[in-house]
C-alpha positions in Angstrom: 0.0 0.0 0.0 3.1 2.5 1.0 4.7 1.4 -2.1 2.0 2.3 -4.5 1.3 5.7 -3.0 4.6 6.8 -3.4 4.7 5.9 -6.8 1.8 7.6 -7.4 3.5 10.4 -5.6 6.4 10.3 -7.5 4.7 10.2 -10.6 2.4 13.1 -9.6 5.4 15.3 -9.4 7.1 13.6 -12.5 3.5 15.1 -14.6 3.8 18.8 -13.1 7.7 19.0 -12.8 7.4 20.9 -16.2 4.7 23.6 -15.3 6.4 25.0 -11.6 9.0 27.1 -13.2 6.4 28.6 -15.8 5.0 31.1 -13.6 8.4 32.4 -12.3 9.8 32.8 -16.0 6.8 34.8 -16.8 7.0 37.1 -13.9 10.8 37.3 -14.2 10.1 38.4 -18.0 7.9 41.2 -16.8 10.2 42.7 -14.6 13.6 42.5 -16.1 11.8 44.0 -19.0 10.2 46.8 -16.4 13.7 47.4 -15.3 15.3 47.7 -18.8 12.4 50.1 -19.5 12.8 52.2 -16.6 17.3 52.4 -17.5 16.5 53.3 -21.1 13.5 56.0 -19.6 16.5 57.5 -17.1 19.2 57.3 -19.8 16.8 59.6 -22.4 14.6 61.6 -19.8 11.2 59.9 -21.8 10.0 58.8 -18.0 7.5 57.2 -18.1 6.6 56.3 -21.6 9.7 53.1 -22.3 8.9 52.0 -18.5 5.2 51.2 -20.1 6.4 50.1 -23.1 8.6 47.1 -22.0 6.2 46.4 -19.3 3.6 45.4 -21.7 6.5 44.1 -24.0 7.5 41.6 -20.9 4.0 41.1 -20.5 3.1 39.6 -24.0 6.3 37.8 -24.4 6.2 36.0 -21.0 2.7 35.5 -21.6 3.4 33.8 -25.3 6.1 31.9 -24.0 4.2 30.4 -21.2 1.1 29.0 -23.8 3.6 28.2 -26.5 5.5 26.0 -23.6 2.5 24.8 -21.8 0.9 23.7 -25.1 3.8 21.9 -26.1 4.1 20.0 -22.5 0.6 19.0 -23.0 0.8 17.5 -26.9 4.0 15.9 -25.5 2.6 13.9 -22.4 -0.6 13.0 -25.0 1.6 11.5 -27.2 3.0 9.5 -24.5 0.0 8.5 -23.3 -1.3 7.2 -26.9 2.4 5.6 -27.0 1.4 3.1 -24.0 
């Protein structure tokens, strides 16, 4: 009984091993790309108009990367499922 829960444990976190990091790398895109906005908005006095800019930049690349990557996790583990 032990035995079989813990695989099932195991495998649990084997299926969403792939998805944890997703949300970090989409808030880590919006930032860094609030800070580079906000160094170019200094560097060239346009405050706050890059700052917004990359924001919403960061915003729609983290976001694209995070379906892009999420929909390719989930045709992966269907193919292995129609594998077995």
């Amino acid at each position: 009984m032990y035995r079989k829960t813990k695989n099932n444990l195991f495998q649990t976190y084997r299926d969403i091993g792939p998805y944890l990091g997703l949300g970090t790398q989409l808030a880590a895109t919006i930032v860094l790309m609030f800070f580079l906005g906000n160094w170019l908005d200094e560097k060239y006095g346009l405050y706050p108009v890059l700052t917004i800019l990359f924001s919403f930049l960061g915003g729609a690349a983290g976001l694209y990367n995070f379906i892009k990557t999420t929909l390719e996790l989930n045709r992966k583990k269907k193919s292995e499922k129609h594998k077995e």
